[in-house]
VOFIBA-745124 format. One line per field, with one value per residue: residue number from 1; residue in three letters; y, z, x of N, C-alpha, C, O in turn. Coordinates in steps of 0.001 Angstrom, whole numbers, always signed. Layout:
BEGIN
n: (NUM/...)
res: (ALA/...)
n_Y: (Y/...)
n_Z: (Z/...)
n_X: (X/...)
ca_Y: (Y/...)
ca_Z: (Z/...)
ca_X: (X/...)
c_Y: (Y/...)
c_Z: (Z/...)
c_X: (X/...)
o_Y: (Y/...)
o_Z: (Z/...)
o_X: (X/...)
This chain:
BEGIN
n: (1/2/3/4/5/6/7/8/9/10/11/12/13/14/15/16/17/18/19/20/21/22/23/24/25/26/27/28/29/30/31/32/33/34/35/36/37/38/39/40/41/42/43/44/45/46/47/48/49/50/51/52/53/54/55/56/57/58/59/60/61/62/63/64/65/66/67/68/69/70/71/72/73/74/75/76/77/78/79/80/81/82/83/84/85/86/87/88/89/90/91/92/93/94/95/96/97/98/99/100/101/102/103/104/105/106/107/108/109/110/111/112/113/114/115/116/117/118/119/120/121/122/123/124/125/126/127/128/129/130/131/132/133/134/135/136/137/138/139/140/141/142/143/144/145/146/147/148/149/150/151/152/153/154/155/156/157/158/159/160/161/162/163/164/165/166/167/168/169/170/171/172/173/174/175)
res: (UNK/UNK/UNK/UNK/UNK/UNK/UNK/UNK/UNK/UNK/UNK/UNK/UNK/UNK/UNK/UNK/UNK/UNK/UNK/UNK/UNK/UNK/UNK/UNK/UNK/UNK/UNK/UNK/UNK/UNK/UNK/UNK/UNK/UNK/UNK/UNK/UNK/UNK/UNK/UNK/UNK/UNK/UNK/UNK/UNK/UNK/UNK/UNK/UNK/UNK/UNK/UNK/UNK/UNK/UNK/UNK/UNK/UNK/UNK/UNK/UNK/UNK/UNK/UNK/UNK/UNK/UNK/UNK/UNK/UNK/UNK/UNK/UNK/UNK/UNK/UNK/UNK/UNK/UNK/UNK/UNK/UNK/UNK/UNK/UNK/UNK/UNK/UNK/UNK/UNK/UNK/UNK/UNK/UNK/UNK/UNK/UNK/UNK/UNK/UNK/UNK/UNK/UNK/UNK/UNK/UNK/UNK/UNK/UNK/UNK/UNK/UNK/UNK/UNK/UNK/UNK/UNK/UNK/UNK/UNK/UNK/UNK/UNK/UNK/UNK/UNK/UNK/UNK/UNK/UNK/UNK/UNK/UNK/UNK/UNK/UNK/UNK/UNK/UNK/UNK/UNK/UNK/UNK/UNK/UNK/UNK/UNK/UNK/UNK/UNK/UNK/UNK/UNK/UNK/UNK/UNK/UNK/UNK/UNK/UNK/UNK/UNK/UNK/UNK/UNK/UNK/UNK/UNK/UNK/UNK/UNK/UNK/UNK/UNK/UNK)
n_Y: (-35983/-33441/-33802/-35301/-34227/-32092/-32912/-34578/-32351/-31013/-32951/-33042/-30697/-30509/-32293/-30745/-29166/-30122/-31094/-28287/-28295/-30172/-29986/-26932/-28229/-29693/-27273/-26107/-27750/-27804/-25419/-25612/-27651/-26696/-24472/-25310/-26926/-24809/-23012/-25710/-25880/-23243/-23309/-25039/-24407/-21869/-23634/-24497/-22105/-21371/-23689/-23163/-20693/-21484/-23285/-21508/-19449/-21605/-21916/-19908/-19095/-20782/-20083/-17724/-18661/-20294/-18129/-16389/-17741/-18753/-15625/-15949/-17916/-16640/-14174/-14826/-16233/-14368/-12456/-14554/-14891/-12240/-12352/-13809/-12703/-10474/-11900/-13044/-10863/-9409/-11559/-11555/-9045/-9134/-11132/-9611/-7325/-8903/-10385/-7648/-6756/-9231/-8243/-5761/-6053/-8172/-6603/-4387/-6459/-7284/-4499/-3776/-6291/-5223/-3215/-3257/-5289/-3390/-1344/-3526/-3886/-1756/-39/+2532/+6060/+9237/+11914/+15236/+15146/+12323/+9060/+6792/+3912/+951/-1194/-3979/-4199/-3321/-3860/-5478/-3797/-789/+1933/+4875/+8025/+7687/+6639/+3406/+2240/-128/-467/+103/+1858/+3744/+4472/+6134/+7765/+11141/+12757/+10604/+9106/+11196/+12389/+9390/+9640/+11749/+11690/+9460/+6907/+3553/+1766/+2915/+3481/+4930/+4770)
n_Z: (-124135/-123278/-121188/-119567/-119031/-117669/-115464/-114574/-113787/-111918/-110285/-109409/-108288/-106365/-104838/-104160/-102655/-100312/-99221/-98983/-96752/-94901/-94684/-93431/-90772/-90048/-89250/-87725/-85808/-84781/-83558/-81494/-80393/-79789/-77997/-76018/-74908/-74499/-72188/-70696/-69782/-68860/-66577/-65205/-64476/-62934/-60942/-60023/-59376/-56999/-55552/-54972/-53750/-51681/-50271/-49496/-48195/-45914/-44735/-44505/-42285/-40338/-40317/-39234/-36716/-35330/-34884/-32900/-31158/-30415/-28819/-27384/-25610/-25094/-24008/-21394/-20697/-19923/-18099/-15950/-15093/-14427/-12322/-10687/-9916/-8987/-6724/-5767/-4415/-3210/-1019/-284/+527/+2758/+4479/+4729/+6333/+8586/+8971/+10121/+12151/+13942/+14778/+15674/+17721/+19797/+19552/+21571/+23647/+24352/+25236/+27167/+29037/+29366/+30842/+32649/+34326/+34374/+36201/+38342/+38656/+39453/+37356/+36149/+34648/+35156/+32898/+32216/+32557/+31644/+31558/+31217/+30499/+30238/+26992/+25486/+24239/+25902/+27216/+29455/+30514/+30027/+27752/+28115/+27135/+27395/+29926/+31617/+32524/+34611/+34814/+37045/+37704/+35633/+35869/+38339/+37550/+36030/+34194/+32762/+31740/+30503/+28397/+27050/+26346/+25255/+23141/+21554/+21894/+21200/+23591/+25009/+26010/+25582/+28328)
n_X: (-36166/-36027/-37486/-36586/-33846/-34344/-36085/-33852/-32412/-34241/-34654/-31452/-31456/-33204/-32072/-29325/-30561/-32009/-29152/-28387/-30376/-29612/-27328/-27069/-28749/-26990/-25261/-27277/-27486/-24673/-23641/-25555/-24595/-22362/-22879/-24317/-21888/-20455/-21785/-21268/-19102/-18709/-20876/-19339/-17114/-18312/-18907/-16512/-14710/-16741/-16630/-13250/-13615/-14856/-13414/-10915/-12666/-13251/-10536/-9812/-11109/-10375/-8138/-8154/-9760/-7226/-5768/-7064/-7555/-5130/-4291/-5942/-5076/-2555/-3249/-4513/-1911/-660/-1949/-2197/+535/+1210/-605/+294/+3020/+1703/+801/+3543/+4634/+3105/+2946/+5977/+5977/+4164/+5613/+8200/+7232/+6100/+8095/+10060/+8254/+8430/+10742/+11308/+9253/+10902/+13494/+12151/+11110/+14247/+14896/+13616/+14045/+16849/+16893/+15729/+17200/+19927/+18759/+18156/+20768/+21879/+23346/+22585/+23285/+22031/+21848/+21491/+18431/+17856/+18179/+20289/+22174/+24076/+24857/+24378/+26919/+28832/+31904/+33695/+36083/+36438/+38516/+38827/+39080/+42137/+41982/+41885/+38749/+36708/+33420/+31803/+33363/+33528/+30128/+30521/+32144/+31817/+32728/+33482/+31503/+29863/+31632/+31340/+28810/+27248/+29242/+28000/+28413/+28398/+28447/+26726/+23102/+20172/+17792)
ca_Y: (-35771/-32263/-33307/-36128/-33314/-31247/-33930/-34677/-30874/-30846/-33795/-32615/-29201/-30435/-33026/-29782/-28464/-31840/-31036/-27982/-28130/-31232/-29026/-26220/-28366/-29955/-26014/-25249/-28981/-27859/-24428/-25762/-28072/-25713/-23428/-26649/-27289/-23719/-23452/-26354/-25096/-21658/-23885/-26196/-23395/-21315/-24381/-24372/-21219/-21092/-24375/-22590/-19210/-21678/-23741/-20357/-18949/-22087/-22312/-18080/-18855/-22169/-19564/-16656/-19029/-20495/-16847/-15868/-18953/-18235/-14576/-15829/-18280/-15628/-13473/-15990/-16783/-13157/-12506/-15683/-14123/-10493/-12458/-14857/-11620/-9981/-12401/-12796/-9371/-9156/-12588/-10584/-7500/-9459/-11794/-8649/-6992/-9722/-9973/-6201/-6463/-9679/-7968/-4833/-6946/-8960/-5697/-4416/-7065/-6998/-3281/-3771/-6593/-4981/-1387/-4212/-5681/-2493/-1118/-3677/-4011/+83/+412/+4016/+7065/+10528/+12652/+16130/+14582/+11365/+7623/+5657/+2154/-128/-1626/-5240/-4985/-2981/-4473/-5327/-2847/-2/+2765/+6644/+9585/+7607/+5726/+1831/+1843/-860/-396/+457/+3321/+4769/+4878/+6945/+9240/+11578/+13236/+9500/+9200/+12579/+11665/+8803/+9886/+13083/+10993/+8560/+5253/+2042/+876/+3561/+3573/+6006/+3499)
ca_Z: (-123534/-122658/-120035/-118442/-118530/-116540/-114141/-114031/-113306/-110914/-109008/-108896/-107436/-105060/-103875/-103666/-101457/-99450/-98884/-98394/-95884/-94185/-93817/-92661/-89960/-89031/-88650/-86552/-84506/-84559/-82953/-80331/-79515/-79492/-77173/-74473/-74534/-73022/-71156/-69588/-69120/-67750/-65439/-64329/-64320/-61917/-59483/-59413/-58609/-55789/-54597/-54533/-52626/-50124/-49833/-49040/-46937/-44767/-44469/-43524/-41456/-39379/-39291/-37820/-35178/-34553/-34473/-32067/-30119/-29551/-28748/-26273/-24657/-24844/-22686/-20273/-19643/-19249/-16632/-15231/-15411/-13475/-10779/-10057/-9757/-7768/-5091/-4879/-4050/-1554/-44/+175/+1354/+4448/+4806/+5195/+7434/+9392/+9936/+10876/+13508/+15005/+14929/+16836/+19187/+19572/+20279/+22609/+24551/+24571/+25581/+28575/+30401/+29915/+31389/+34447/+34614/+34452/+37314/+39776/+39137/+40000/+36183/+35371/+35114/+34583/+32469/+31513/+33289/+30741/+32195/+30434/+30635/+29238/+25572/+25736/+23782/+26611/+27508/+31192/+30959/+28381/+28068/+27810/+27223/+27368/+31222/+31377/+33630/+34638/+34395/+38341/+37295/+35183/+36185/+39301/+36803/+35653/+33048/+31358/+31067/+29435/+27175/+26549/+26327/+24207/+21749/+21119/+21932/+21040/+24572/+25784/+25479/+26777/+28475)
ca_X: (-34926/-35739/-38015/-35456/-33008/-35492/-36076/-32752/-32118/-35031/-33633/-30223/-32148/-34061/-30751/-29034/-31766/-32087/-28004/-27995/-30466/-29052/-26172/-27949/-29107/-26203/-24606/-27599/-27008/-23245/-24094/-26129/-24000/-20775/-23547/-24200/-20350/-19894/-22433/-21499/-18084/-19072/-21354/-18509/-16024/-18607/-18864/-15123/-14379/-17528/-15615/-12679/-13965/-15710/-12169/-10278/-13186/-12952/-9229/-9432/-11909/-10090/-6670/-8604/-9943/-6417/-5192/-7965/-7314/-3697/-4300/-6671/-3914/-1579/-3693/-4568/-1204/+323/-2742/-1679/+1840/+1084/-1491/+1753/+4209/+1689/+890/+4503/+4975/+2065/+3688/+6971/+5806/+3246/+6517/+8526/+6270/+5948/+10157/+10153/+7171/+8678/+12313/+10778/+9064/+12606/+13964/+11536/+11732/+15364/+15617/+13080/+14836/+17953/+16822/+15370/+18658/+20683/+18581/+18720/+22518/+22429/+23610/+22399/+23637/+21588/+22461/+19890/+17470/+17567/+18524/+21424/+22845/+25377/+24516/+25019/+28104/+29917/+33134/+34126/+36955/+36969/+39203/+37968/+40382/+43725/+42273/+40913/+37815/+35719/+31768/+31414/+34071/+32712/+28952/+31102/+32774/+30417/+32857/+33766/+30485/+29512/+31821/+30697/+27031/+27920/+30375/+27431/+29297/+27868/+28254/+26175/+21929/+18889/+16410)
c_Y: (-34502/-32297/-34131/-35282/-32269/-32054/-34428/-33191/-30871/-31998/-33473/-31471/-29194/-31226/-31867/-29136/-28958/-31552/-30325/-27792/-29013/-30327/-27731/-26909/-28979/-29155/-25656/-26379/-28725/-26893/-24795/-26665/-27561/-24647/-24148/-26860/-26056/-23564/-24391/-25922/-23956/-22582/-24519/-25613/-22425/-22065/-24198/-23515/-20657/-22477/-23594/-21550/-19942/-22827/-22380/-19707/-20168/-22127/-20813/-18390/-19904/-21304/-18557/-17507/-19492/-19306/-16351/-16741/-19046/-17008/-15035/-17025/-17542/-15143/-14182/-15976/-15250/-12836/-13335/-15122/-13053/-10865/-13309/-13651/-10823/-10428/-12833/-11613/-9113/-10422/-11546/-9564/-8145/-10080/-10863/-7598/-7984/-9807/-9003/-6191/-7183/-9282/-6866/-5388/-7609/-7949/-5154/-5063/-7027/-6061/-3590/-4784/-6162/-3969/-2852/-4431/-4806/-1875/-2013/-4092/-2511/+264/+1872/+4700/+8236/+11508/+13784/+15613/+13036/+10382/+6976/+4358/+2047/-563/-2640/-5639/-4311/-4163/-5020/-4044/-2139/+1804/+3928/+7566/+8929/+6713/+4837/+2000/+460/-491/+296/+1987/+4426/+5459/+6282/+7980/+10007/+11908/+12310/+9219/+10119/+12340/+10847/+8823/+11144/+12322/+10035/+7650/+4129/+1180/+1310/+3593/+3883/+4549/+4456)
c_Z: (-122722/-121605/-119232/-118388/-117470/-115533/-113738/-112983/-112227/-109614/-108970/-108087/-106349/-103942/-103078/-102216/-100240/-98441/-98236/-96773/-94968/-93763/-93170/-91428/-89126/-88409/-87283/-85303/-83899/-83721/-81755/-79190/-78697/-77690/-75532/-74024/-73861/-72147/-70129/-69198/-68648/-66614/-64296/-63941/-63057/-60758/-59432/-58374/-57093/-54911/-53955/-53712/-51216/-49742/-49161/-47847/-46109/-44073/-43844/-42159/-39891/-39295/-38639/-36691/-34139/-34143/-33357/-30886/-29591/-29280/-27469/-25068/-24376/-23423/-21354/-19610/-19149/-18466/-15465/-14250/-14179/-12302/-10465/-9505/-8672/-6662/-4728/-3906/-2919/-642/+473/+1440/+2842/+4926/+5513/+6598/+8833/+10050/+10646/+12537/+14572/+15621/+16031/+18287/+20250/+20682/+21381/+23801/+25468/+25362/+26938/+29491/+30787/+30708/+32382/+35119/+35331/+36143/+38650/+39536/+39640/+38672/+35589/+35579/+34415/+34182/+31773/+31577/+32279/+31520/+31145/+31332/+29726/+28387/+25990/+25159/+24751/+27325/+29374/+31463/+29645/+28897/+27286/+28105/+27980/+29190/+30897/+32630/+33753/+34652/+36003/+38506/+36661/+35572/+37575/+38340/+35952/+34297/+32123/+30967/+30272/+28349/+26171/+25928/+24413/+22843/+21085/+21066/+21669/+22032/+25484/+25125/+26148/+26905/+28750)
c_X: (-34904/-35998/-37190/-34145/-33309/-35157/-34916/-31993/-32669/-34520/-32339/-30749/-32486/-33045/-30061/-29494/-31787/-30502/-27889/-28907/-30265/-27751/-26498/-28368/-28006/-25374/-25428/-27083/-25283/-23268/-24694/-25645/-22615/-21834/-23516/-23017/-19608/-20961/-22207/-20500/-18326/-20096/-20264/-17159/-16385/-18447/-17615/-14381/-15526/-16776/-14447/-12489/-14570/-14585/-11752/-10780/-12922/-11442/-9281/-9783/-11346/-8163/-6918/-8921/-8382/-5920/-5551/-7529/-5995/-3325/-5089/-5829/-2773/-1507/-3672/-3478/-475/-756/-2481/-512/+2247/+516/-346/+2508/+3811/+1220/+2269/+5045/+4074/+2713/+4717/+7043/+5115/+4952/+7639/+8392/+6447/+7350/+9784/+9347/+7905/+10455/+12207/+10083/+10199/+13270/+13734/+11714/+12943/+15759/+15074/+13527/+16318/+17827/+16552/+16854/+19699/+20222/+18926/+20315/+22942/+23001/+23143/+22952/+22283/+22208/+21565/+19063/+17051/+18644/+18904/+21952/+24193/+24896/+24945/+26343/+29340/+30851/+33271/+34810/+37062/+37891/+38531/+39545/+41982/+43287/+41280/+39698/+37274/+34229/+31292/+32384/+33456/+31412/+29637/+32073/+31841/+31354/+33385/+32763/+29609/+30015/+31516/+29081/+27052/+28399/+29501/+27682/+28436/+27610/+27352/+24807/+21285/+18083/+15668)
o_Y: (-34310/-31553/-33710/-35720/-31778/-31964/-34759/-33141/-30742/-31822/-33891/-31438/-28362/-31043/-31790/-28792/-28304/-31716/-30556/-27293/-28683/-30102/-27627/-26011/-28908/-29513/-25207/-26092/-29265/-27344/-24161/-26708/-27834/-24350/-23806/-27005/-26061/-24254/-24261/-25399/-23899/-22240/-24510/-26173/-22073/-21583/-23471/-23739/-19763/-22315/-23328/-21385/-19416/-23404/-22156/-19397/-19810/-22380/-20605/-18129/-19785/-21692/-18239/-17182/-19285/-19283/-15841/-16298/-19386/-16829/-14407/-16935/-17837/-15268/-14032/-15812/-15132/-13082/-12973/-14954/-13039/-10228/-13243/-13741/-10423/-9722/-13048/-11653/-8637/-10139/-10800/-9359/-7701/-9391/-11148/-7277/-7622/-9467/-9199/-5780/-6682/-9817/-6940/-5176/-7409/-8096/-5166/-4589/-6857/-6256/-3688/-4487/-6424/-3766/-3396/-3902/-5086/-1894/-1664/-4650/-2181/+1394/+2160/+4601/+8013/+12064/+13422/+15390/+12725/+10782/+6596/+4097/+2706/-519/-2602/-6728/-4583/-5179/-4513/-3263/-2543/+2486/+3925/+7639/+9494/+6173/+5036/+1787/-191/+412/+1051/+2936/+5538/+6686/+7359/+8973/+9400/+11427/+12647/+8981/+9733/+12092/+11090/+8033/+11115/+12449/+9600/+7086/+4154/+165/+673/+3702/+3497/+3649/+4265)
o_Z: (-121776/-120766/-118088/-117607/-116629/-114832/-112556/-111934/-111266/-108449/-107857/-106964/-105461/-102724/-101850/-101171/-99213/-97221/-97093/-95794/-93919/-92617/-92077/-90588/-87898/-87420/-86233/-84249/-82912/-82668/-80797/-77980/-77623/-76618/-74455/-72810/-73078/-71136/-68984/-68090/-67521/-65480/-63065/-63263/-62252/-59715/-58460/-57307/-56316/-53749/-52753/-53034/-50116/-48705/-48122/-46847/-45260/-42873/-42732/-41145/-38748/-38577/-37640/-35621/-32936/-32965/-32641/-29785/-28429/-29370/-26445/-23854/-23425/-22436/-20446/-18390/-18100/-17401/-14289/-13032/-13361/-11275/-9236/-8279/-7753/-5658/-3531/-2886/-1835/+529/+1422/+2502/+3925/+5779/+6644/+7490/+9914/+11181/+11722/+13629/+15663/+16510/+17091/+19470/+21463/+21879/+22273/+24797/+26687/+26152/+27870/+30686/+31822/+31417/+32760/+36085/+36393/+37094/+39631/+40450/+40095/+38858/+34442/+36672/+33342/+34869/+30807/+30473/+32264/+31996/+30245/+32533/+28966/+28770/+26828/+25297/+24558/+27869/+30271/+32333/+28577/+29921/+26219/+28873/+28803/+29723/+30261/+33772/+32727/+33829/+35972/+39247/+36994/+35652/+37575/+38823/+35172/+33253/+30994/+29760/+29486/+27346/+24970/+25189/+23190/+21725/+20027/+20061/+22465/+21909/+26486/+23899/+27316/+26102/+28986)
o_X: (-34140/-35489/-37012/-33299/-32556/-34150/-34822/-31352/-31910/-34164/-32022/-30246/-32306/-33037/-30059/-28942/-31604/-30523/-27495/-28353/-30818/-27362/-25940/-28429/-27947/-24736/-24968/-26517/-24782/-22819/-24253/-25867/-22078/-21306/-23028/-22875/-18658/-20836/-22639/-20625/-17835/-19760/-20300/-16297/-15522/-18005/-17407/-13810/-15187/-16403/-14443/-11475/-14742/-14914/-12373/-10133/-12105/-11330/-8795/-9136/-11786/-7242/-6273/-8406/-8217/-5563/-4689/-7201/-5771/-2110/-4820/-6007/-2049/-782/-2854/-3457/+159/-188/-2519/-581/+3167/+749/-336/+2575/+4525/+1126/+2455/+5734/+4413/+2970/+4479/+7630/+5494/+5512/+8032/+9177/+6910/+7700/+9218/+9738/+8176/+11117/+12828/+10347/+10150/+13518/+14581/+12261/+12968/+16683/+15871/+13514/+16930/+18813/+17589/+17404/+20253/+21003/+19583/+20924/+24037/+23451/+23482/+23511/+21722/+23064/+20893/+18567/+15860/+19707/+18155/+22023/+24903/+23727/+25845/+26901/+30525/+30420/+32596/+34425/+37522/+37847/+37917/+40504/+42702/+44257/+40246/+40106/+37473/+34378/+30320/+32126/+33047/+31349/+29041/+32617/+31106/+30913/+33739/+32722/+28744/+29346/+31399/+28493/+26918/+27900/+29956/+27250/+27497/+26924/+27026/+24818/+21332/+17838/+14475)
């Protein structure tokens, strides 16, 4: 009996043994698998967040270009903008120019057939050695110092025409 108590002992001992190292192995199998299960999460957690940094960088990267890209239509159009403003302004100014020259010409003209005119009608008078006329807006009959002349009067009055010359009249002009 002693020795089937033995052997009973010894097989309960070695079951023990058998157990605990069956459990022993399924701590270390439990461990290694707890180890793979982060691991894989810290793996699948790194791709995430490198997805996510290379989402963000592209989206930075596609609003700097629109940014860039409507900074560079901006420009464009306010260059656009200033070369519009200033070929109006050079239009203007030649357009300008151009009035003035043909208004002086105009004039020119104007003054030299009237001095023709004036002469052969005998229209001058001298006055300090300088040659006056009639202005085209002289009147037929204008009145000086309170008397009406006519135009053949006056040129024969020397002192309605001093007056007139002197006073700067509108009807009176040096050719």
């Amino acid at each position: 009996m002693a020795n089937k108590k033995s052997k009973i002992v010894s097989e309960a001992s070695a079951s023990e043994t058998k157990v605990q190292e069956s459990q022993e192995t399924q701590s270390v199998q439990e461990v290694q698998e707890t180890q793979e299960t982060q691991e894989t999460q810290e793996t699948q957690e790194s791709q995430e967040s490198q997805e996510t940094q290379s989402v963000q960088e592209v989206q930075e990267t596609q609003e700097n270009q629109e940014i860039h890209t409507a900074q560079e239509v901006q420009e464009s159009q306010e260059t656009q903008s200033v070369q519009e403003v200033q070929e109006t302004q050079e239009n203007q100014e030649i357009h300008t120019a151009q009035e003035v020259q043909e208004s002086q010409e105009t004039q020119t003209v104007q003054e030299v057939q009237e001095v023709q005119e004036a002469k052969k009608l005998n229209e001058t008078f001298t006055f300090n050695d300088k040659e006056y006329g009639f202005s085209n807006r002289m009147p037929e009959k204008l009145k000086v110092s309170g008397v009406l002349y006519t135009k053949n009067e006056l040129l024969n009055n020397e002192e309605a025409m001093t007056t007139l010359i002197i006073g700067n009249s509108p009807f009176i002009k040096k050719m």
